[in-house]
C-alpha positions in Angstrom: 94.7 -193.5 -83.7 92.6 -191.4 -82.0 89.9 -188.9 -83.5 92.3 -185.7 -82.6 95.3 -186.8 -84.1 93.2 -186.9 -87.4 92.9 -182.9 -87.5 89.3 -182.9 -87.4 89.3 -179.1 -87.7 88.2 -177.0 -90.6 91.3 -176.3 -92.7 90.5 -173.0 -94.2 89.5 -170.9 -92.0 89.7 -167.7 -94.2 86.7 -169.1 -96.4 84.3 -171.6 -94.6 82.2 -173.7 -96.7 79.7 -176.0 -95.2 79.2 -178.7 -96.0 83.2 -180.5 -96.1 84.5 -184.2 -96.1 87.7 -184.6 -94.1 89.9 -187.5 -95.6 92.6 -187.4 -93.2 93.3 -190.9 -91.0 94.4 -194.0 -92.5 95.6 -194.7 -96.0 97.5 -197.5 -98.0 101.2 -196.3 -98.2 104.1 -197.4 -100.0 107.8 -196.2 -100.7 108.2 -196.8 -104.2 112.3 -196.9 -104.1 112.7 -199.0 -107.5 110.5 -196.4 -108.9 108.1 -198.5 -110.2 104.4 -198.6 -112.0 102.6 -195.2 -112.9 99.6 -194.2 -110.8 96.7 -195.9 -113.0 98.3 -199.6 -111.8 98.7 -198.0 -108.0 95.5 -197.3 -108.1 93.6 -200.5 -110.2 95.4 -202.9 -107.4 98.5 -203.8 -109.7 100.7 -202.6 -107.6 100.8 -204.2 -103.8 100.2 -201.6 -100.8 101.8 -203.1 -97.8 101.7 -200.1 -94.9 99.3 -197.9 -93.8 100.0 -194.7 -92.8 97.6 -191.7 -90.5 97.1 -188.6 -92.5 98.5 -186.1 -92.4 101.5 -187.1 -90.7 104.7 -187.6 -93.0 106.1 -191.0 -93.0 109.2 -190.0 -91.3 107.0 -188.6 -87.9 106.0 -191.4 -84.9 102.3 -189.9 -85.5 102.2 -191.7 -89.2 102.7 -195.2 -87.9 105.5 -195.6 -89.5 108.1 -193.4 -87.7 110.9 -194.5 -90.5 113.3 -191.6 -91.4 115.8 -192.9 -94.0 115.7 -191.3 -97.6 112.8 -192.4 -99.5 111.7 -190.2 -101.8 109.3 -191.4 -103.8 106.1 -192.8 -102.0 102.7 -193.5 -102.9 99.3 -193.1 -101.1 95.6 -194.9 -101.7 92.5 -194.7 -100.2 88.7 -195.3 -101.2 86.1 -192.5 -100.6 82.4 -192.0 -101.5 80.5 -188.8 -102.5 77.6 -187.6 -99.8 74.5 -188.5 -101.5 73.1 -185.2 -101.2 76.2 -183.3 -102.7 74.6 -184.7 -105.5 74.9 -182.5 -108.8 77.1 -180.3 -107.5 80.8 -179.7 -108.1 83.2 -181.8 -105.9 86.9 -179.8 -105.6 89.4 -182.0 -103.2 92.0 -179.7 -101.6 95.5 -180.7 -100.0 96.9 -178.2 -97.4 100.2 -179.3 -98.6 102.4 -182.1 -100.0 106.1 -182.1 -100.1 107.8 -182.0 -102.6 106.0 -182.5 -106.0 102.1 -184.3 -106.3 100.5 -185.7 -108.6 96.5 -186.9 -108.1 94.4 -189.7 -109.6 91.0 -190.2 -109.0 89.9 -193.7 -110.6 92.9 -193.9 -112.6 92.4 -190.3 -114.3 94.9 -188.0 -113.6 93.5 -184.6 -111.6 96.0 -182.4 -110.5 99.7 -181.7 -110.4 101.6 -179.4 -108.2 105.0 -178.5 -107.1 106.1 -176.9 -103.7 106.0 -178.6 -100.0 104.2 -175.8 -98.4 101.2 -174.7 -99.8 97.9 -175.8 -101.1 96.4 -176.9 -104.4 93.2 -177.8 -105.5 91.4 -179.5 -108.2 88.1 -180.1 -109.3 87.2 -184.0 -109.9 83.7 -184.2 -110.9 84.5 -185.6 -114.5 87.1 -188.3 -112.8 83.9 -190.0 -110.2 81.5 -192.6 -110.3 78.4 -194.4 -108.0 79.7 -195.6 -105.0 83.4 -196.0 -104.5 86.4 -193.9 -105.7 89.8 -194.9 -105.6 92.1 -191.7 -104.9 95.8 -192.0 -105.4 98.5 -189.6 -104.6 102.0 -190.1 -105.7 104.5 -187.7 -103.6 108.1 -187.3 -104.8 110.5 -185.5 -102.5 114.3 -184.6 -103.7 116.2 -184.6 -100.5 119.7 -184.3 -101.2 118.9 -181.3 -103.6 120.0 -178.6 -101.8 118.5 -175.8 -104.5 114.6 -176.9 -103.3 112.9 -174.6 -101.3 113.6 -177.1 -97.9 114.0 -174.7 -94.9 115.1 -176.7 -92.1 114.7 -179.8 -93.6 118.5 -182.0 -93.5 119.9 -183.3 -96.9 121.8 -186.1 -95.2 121.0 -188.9 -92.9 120.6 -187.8 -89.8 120.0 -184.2 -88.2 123.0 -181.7 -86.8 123.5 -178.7 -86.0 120.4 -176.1 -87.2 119.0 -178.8 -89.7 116.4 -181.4 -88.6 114.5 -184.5 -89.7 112.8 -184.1 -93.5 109.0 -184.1 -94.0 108.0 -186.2 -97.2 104.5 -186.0 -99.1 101.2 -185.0 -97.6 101.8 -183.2 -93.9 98.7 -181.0 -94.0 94.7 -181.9 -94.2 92.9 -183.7 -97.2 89.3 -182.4 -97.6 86.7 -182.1 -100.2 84.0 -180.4 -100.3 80.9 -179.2 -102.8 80.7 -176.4 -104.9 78.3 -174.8 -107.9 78.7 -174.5 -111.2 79.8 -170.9 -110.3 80.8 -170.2 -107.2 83.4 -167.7 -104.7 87.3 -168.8 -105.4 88.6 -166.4 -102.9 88.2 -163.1 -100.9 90.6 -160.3 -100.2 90.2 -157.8 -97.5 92.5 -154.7 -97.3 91.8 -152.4 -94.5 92.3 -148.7 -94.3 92.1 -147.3 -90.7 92.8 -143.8 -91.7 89.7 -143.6 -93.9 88.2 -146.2 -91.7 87.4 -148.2 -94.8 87.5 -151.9 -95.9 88.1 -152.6 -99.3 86.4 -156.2 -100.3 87.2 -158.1 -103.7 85.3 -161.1 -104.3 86.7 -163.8 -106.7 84.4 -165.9 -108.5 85.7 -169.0 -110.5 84.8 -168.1 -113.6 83.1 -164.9 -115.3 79.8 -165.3 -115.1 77.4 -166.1 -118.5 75.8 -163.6 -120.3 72.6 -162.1 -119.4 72.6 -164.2 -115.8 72.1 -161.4 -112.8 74.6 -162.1 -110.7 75.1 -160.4 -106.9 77.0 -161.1 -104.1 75.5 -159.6 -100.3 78.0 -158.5 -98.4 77.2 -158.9 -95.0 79.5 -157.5 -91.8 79.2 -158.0 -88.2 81.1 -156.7 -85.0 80.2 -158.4 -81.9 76.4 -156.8 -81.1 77.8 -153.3 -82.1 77.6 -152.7 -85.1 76.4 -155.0 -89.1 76.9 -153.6 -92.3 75.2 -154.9 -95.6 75.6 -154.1 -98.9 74.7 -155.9 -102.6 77.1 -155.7 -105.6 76.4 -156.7 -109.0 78.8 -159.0 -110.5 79.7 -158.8 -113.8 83.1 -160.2 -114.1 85.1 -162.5 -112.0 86.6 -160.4 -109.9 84.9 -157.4 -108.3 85.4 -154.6 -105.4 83.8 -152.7 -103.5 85.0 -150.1 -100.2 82.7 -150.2 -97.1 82.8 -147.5 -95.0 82.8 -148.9 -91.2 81.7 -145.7 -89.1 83.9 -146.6 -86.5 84.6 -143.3 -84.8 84.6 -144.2 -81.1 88.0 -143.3 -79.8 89.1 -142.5 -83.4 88.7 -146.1 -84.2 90.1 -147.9 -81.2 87.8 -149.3 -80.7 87.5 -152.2 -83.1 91.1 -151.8 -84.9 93.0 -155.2 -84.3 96.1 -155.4 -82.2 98.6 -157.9 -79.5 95.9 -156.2 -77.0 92.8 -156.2 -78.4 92.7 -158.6 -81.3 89.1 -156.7 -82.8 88.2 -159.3 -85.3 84.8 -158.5 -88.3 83.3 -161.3 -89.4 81.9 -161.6 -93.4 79.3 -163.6 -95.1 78.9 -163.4 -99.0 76.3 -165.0 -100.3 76.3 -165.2 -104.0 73.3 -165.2 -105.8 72.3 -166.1 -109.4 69.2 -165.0 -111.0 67.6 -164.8 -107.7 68.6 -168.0 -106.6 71.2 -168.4 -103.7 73.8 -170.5 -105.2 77.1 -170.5 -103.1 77.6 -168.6 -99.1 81.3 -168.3 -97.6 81.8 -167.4 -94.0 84.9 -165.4 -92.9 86.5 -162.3 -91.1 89.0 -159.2 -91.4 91.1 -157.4 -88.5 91.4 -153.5 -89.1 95.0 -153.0 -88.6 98.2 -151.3 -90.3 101.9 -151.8 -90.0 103.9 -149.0 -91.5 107.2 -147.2 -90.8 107.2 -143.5 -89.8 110.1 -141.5 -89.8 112.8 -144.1 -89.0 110.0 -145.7 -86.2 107.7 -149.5 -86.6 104.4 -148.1 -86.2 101.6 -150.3 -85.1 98.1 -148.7 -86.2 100.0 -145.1 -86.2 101.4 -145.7 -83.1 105.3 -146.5 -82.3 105.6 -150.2 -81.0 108.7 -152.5 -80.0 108.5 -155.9 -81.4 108.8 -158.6 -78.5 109.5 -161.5 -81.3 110.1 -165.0 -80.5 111.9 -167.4 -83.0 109.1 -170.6 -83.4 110.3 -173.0 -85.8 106.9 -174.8 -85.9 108.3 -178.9 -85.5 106.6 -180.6 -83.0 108.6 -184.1 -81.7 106.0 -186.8 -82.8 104.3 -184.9 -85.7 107.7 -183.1 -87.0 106.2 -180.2 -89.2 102.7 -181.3 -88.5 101.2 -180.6 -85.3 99.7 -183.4 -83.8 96.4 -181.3 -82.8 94.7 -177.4 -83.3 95.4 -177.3 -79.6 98.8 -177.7 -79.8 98.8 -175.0 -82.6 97.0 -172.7 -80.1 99.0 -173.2 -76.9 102.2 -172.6 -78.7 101.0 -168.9 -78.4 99.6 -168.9 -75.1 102.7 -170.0 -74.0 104.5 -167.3 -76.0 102.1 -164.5 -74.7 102.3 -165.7 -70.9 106.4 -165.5 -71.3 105.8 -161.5 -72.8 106.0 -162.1 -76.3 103.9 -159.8 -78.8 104.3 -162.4 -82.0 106.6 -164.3 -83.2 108.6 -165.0 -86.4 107.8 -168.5 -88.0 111.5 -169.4 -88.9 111.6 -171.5 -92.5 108.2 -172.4 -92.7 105.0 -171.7 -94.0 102.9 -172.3 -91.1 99.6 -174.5 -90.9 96.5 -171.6 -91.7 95.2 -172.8 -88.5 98.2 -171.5 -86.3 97.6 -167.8 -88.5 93.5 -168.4 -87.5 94.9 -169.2 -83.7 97.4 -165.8 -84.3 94.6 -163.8 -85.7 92.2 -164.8 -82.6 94.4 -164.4 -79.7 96.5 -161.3 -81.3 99.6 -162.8 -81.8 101.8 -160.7 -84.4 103.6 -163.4 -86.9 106.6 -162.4 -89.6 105.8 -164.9 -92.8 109.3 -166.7 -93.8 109.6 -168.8 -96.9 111.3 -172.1 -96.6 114.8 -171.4 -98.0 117.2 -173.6 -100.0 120.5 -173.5 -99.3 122.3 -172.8 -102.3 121.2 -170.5 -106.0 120.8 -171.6 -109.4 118.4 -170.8 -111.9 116.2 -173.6 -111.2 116.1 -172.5 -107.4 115.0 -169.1 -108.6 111.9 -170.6 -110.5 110.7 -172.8 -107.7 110.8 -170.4 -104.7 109.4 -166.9 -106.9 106.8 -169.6 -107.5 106.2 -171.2 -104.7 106.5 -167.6 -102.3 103.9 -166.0 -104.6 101.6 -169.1 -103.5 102.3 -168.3 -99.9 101.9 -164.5 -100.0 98.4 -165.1 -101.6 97.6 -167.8 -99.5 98.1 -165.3 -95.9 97.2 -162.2 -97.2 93.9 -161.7 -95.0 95.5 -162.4 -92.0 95.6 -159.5 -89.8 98.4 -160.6 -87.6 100.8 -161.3 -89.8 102.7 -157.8 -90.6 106.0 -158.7 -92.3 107.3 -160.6 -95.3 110.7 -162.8 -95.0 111.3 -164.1 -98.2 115.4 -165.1 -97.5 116.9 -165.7 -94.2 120.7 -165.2 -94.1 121.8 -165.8 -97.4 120.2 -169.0 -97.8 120.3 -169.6 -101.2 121.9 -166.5 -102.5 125.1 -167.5 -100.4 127.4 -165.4 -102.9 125.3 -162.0 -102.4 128.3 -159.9 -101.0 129.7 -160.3 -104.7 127.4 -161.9 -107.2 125.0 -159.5 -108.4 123.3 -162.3 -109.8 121.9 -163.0 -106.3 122.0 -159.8 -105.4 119.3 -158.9 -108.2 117.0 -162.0 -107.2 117.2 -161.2 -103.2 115.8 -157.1 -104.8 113.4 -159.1 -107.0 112.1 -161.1 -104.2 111.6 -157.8 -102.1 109.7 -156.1 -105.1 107.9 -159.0 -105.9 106.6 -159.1 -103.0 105.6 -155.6 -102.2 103.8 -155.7 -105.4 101.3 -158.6 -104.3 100.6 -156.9 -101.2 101.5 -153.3 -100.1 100.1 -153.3 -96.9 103.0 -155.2 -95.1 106.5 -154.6 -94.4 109.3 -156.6 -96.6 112.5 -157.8 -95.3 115.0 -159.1 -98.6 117.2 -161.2 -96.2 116.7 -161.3 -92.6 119.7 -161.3 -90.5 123.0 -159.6 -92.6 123.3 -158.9 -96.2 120.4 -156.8 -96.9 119.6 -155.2 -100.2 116.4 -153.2 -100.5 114.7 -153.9 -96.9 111.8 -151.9 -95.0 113.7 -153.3 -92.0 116.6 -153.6 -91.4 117.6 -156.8 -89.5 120.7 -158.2 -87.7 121.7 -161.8 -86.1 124.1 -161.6 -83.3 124.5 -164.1 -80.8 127.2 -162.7 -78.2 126.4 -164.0 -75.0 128.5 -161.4 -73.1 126.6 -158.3 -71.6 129.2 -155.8 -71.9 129.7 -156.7 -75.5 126.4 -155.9 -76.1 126.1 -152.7 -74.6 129.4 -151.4 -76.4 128.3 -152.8 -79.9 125.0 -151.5 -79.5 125.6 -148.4 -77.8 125.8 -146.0 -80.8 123.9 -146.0 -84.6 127.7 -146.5 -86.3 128.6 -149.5 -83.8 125.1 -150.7 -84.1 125.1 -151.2 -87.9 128.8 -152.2 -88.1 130.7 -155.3 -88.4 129.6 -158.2 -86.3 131.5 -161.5 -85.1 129.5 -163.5 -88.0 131.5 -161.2 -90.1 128.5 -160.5 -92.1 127.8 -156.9 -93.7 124.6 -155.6 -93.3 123.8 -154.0 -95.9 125.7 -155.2 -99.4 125.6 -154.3 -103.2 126.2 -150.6 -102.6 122.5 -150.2 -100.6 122.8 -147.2 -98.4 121.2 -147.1 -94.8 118.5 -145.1 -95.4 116.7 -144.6 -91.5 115.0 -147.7 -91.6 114.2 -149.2 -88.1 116.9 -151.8 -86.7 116.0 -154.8 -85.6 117.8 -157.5 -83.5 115.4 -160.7 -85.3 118.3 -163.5 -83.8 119.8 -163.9 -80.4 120.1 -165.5 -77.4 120.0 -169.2 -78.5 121.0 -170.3 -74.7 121.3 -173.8 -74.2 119.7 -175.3 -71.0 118.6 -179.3 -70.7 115.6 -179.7 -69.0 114.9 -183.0 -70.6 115.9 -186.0 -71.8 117.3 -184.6 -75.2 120.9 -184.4 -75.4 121.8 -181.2 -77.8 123.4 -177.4 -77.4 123.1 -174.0 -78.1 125.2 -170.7 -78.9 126.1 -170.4 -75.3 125.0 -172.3 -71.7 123.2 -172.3 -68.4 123.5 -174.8 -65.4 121.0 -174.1 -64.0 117.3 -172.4 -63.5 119.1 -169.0 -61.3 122.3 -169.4 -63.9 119.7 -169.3 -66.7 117.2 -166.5 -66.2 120.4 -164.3 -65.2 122.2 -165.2 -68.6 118.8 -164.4 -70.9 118.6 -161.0 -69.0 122.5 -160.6 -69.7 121.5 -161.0 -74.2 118.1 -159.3 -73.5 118.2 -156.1 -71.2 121.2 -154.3 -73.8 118.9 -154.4 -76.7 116.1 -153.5 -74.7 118.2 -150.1 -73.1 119.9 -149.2 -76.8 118.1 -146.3 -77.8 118.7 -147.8 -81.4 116.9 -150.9 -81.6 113.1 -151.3 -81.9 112.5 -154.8 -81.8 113.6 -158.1 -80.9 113.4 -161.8 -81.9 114.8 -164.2 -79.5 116.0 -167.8 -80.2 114.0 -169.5 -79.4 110.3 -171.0 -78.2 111.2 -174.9 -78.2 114.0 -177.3 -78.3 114.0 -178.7 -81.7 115.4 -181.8 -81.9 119.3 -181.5 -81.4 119.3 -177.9 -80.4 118.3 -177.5 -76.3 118.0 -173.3 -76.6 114.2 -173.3 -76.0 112.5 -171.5 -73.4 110.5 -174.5 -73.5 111.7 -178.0 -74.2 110.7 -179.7 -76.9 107.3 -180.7 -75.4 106.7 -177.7 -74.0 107.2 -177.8 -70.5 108.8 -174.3 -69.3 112.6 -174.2 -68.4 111.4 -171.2 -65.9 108.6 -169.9 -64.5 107.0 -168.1 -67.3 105.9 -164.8 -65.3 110.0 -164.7 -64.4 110.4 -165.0 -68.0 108.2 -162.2 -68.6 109.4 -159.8 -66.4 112.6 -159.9 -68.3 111.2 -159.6 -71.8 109.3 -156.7 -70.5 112.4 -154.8 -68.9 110.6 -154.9 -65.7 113.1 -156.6 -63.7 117.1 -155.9 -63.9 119.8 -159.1 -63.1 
């Protein structure tokens, strides 16, 4: 295993911390099928390890070592680690990135931390489990595969992968770090911009209040480039604090430095906290000035109109399945996607690596956030994904380049919506819920048909005929009417109320260009045949005058499904400028 396929990166790239331990690379691993032992004996040696796996690959990817995909869904992981000796007296915390499903920790036989949800992080601090020299960590990972009411997204419940649903991911798939804190130190930062006051509001998060009659300050610290630093002091009193910095950005009435596809303006932040005069705790980060709002029927872009040029990007990779097998790999995913036209993309039922949002962020690269869906509703679904998609939306929220909020895609999980006004309710409470953790992006309730309450409104369509396009598109009353999926869009009495229209899934053209065998919603024979059938699905929504963004399907192969514009390991089916002058309208077939 080499040193990249360990993900040597820093995993949090919205709060750096020096110093940090990566854990990932090679642990005992077992699949505990007779469900036996607790994790005390896993981790005392009663209970034999007999494989080795590479973190943070899932069992089931070739990258693991173990490459075995049959149901097993309850495994177990071990590995020794010792403290740095100069991290001495400080607060160790050890961080997962995420484990699927359910995790419980152990460090030295004492349990640590719990969590449930396969996508996004947890925490824990273990300074009261360690001792000199040695500690035994243990992680026992329990998956439900077959359950189709767990948040899953495209993960199969049966044996082998069809149609849309691919391979599963079981236990840890993203980085295992530690690293050393204080006794009080930052939790988190939020950054909300306001380019119309040309403001940044900054709350700062501490872990706990801090005691009476300690002075407490954080220094705020702001840099662009060499143009322009900002620094400011605030006295902390509580654990949570805010203050508004005014930026004096007036060049070009702030176009200068607001983040966008084009020029993705990024500040970055220190905070330095300080306790009675000693420094105690410093945090690096950064903040995009940007906003995404809807004006009079129209997506606006940093109060400007703008067409979304969306590509679908399920995130799977073929040896590392959801993991990607390097930050690289993260990265040239949305080179590729820019060089083909593509202003962002929407990350279809996942919650994406931080690193690909950093990567996004950096390159400006607009993402849509999705939740990982279940497939089918019952009360028990409800709990897991409101709690689960709160931990996301908190998790992303200082990312500049992601601008919308998917919380269902088509129905999944509220499959009964035209008529149950049970799902109906939890697809509005989703949308509410989630304006009211952040109101500075757009919310869609249920991407693709079926909408209740939506700031866009969406629609799936994968007619491969150009004349069909043109006529359904061709007026606002064709545009939102019925569809071949027959699939309202808009159900539970909501009223269509101006909101921009959206085409977020087409195209889906299947072309092989490898050695997978698979399909798609319709075909090409070859490269001429192909590029003339995506400008046949692309150029009508391009010419309606009532569609303002796209999202086609899709960036890779995945598995079965050959409708990439890529294949599966990214080699273009096309020549990616020919690509582009399509996306871009520039060029008529």
């Amino acid at each position: 295993m080499t040193e990249q396929l360990l993900r040597p990166e820093y995993p949090r790239p919205q709060l750096v911390r020096e110093p940090w331990l990566n854990l990932n690379g090679a642990w005992e691993f077992e699949f505990d099928d007779e469900r036996i032992g607790d994790g005390e004996q896993w981790g005392l040696g009663a209970k034999a390890f007999t494989k080795q796996i590479q973190v943070p690959f899932a069992y089931q990817s070739k990258l693991s070592g173990i490459g075995e995909t049959g149901f097993h869904d309850l495994v177990w992981y071990r590995r020794s680690f010792t403290v740095p000796a100069d991290w001495s007296g400080q607060s160790i915390v050890l961080h997962f990135g995420a484990v699927d499903y359910k995790a419980t920790v152990w460090v030295n036989g004492r349990q640590v931390a719990f969590h449930e949800g396969g996508h996004t992080p947890f925490q824990a601090d273990i300074t009261f489990a360690l001792q000199q020299g040695d500690n035994v960590l243990v992680v026992r990972a329990e998956d439900y595969s077959r359950d189709v009411t767990l948040p899953r997204g495209k993960q199969y419940w049966k044996a082998d992968s069809a149609s849309i649903f691919y391979t599963r991911t079981t236990g840890i798939w993203q980085t295992v770090w530690m690293e050393p804190v204080s006794k009080l130190h930052i939790q988190k930062l939020k950054f909300k911009p306001d380019i119309d006051t040309n403001e940044i509001q900054i709350r700062t998060f501490l872990n706990q209040a801090p005691a009476a009659g300690s002075k407490v300050e954080a220094r705020i610290d702001i840099r662009f480039k060499d143009e322009y630093s900002a620094s400011t002091t605030i006295s902390l009193q509580h654990a949570q604090e805010s203050r508004t910095i005014g930026l004096h950005d007036f060049n070009d009435h702030g176009l200068g430095r607001w983040w966008s596809p084009n020029k993705p303006n990024l500040y970055d932040v220190t905070v330095t906290l300080f306790v009675d005069g000693q420094q105690t705790d410093a945090v690096e980060s950064y903040f995009g000035m940007r906003k995404i709002s809807v004006e009079a029927g129209k997506v606006m872009l940093n109060n400007r109109v703008f067409f979304m040029r969306l590509v679908l990007d399920q995130g799977y990779f073929p040896d590392g399945i959801l993991t990607a097998p390097s930050d690289e790999a993260l990265k040239q995913d949305i080179v590729l996607a820019k060089e083909m036209g593509f202003n962002g993309a929407r990350k279809h039922q996942k919650i994406e690596d931080p690193r690909f949002l950093y990567w996004a962020d950096k390159l400006g690269y607009l993402v849509w956030g999705e939740m990982a869906n279940a497939y089918q509703y019952s009360e028990e679904y409800v709990r897991k994904v409101t709690a689960e998609w709160q931990e996301a939306v908190e998790r992303d929220y200082n990312h500049p380049s992601l601008v919308v909020w998917v919380p269902i895609n088509e129905s999944w999980g509220v499959p009964n919506i035209l008529v149950d006004r049970r799902q109906q309710q939890h697809a509005l409470a989703m949308y509410h819920m989630t304006k009211s953790l952040d109101d500075t992006r757009l919310v869609i309730s249920n991407d693709g048909w079926e909408n209740m309450s939506t700031d866009l409104v969406t629609i799936h369509d994968y007619e491969w005929r150009r004349e069909d396009l043109e006529e359904r598109y061709a007026t606002l009353e064709k545009t939102l009417g019925p569809k071949p999926h027959r699939r309202e869009v808009l159900v539970g009495g909501t009223p269509y109320e101006g909101q921009p229209i959206l085409v977020t899934e087409f195209g889906g053209i299947a072309y092989k260009k490898s050695d997978w065998e698979g399909w798609g919603y319709s075909g090409a024979e070859n490269e001429e045949d192909f590029l003339k059938k995506l400008a046949d699905v692309v150029e009508p929504f391009l010419q309606s005058p009532h569609v303002q963004g796209i999202c086609y399907t899709q960036l890779t192969d995945v598995e079965q499904e050959i409708n990439g514009l890529l294949t599966y390991d990214r080699v273009p089916k096309a020549p990616l400028e020919k690509i582009k002058e399509i996306f871009g309208g520039r060029v008529k077939y």
